[in-house]
N, C-alpha and C positions, 0 to 999 in steps of 0.2 A: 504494500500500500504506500501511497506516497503523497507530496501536497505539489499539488501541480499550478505553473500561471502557460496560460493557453494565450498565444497573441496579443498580450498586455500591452497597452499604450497609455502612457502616464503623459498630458499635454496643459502643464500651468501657465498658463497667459501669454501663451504661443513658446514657453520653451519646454522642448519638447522630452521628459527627461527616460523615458522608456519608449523604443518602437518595436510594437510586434514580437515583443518577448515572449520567448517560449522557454518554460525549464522545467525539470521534476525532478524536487526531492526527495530519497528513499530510505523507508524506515531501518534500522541498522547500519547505515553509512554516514560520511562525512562527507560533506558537499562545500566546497569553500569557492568564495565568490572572490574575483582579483578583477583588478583592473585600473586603471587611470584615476586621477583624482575627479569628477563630474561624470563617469562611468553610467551613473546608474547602480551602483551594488546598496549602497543604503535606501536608495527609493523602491526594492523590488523589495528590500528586507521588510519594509515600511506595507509595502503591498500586501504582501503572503502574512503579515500578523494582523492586517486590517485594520492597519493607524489609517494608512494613505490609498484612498478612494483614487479607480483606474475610468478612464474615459469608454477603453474599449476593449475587450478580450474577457476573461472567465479564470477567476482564479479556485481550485476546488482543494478539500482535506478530504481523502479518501474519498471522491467522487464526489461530493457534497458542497455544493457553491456556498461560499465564504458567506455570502448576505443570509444564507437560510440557517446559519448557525447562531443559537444566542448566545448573544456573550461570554454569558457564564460558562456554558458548555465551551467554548471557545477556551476561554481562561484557562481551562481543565487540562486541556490539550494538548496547548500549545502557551510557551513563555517566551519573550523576547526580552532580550540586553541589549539598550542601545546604546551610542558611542561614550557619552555622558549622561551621569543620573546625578544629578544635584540633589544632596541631601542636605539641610537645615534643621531639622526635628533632634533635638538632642536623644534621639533612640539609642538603645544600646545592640548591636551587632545582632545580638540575638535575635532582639525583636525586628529586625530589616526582614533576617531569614524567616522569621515569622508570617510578614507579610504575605509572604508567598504563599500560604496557607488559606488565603482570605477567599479565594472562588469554591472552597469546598467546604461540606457541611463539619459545623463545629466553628469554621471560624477561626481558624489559629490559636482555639483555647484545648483542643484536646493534648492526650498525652500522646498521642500519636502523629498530633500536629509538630509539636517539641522532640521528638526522638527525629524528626525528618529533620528539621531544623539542625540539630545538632551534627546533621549526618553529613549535610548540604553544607555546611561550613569543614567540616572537618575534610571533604574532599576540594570545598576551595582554599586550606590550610590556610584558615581563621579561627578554629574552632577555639585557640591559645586565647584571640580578641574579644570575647564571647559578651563578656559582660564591660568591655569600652564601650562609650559614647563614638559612635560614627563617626560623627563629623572633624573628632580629635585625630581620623586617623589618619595615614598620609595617602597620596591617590590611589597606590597599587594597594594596600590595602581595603580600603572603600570599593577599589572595585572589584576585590573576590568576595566581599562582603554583598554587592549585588549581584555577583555571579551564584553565591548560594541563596539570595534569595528568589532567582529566577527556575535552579533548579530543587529548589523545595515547592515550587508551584505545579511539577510537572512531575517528582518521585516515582508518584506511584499513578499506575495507568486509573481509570473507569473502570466501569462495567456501560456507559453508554461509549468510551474513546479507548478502548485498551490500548493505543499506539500513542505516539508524543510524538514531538514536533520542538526543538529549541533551536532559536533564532538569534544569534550572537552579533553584534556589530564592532567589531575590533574588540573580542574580547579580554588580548594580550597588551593591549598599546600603554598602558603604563605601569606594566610588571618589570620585574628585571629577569635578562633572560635563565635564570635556573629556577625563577618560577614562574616564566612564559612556558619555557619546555615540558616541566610537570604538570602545569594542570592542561593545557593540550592533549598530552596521552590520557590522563585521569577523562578528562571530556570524550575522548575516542573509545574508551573504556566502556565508560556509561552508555555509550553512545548503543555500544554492541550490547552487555549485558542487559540492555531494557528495552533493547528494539525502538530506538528514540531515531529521529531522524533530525540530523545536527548541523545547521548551517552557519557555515562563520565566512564572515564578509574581513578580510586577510588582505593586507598592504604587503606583507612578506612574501614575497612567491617564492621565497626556497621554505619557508616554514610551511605554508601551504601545500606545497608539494609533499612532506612529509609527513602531515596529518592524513590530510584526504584521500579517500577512496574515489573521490570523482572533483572532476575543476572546473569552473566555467568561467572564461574568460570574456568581459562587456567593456564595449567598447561605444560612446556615442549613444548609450542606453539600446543597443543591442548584444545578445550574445553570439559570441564570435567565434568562439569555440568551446565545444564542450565531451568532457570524458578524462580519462587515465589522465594524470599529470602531465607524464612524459611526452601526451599524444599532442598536450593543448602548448606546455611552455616551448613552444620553438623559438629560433633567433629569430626568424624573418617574423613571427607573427607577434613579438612580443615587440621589435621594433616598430613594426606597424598600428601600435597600439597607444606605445608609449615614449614613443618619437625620439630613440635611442638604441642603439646596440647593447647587446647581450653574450654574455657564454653562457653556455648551459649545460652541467658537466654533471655526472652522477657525484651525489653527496659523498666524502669523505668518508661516511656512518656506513655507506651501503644502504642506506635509506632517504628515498627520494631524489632530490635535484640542487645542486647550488647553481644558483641563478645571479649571473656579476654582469650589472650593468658595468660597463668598458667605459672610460673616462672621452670626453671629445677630444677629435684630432689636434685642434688647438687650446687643449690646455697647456699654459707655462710650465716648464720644465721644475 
């Protein structure tokens, strides 16, 4: 099962920021979205969680158009993290992962609400922060702090959604990388053991290429290419994209691609 957008066209006061997009994301895999800066990859993320209303096309959750879903049921299903979450409320950590709890019944008051809670932090290794004030803490911490509150929203399946759907928007940009790399795998992890279907929209195309199981590369709010990492990061297509030369060499690790933008021919020595 998967969440699909079927010839998507996103058109705000003639700019135009999706054409005719077509993608499908699948439940136990990693779908990571690359591409240029105005690409398009945070406005289809915006699309498929059903912040940001589409002019033309069909976007479905298991066959199911997005408008005939309510909310709630929606909520169930499906959590998104988007680039920044401003938080003000002097909450304590706990209670953020808490939150996520709020589309199902109990309300974030049971004891079941709380052991997921716990669970969700301790896999975005915050679990230490539990009882800090949020807003004391520093970026990368705050943001695994709303990384477990997006995946304490989405834990445990239904009985009307048994399948998930998490929707990430850079959700590494201000970790440091030994706790970019870990909770990546941890996310790829979950991603399998609960049959979630896990999109992360990735500025990194050598870290992308190492998580995901499938890539889509948008360009000018179309996708340009999509499948195996290997299949999509080429030189010629990533220059064509991103108005620069490229190497693109198998990782060091034996996993994935290291992707080296080449410096221009007239840079100063």
């Amino acid at each position: 099962m998967s969440l699909v957008a079927e010839r998507v066209c996103v058109d705000l006061r003639g700019a135009v920021l999706l054409r005719d997009l077509s993608l499908a994301a699948e439940c136990a895999r990693v779908l990571a979205i690359v591409g240029p800066s105005g690409a398009g990859k945070s406005t289809l993320l915006r699309v498929w969680s059903g912040e940001q209303a589409f002019d033309r096309g069909a976007v479905r959750f298991e066959g199911c158009p997005i408008d005939r879903l309510p909310p709630t049921a929606l909520a169930r299903m499906r959590a998104v993290l988007p680039q920044q979450t401003a938080l003000r409320f002097p909450l304590r950590a706990l209670e953020v992962a808490l939150l996520g709890r709020l589309p199902h019944p109990g309300r974030g008051e049971t004891r079941r609400d709380r052991d997921i809670a716990w669970a969700a932090l301790e896999l975005a290794e915050v679990a230490h922060l539990a009882e800090r004030l949020a807003p004391t803490l520093s970026g990368g911490e705050q943001q695994r702090v709303q990384l477990a509150r997006v995946l304490a929203q989405i834990w445990e399946p239904t009985v009307e959604h048994p399948r998930r759907y998490l929707l990430l928007d850079e959700p590494t940009a201000n970790l440091d990388p030994g706790h970019a790399v870990r909770i990546m795998g941890r996310l790829r992890r979950f991603a399998r053991a609960t049959d979630t279907a896990l999109v992360l929209v990735v500025h990194d195309l050598g870290a992308a290429s190492q998580c995901a199981d499938d890539l889509a590369l948008l360009h000018a709010g179309r996708c340009v290419a999509h499948g195996a990492p290997a299949e999509v990061l080429t030189p010629d297509r990533l220059e064509a994209c991103f108005g620069a030369r490229f190497d693109v060499v198998p990782a060091p690790s034996g996993i994935g691609l290291a992707v080296l933008p080449r410096p221009p021919d007239d840079l100063p020595p």
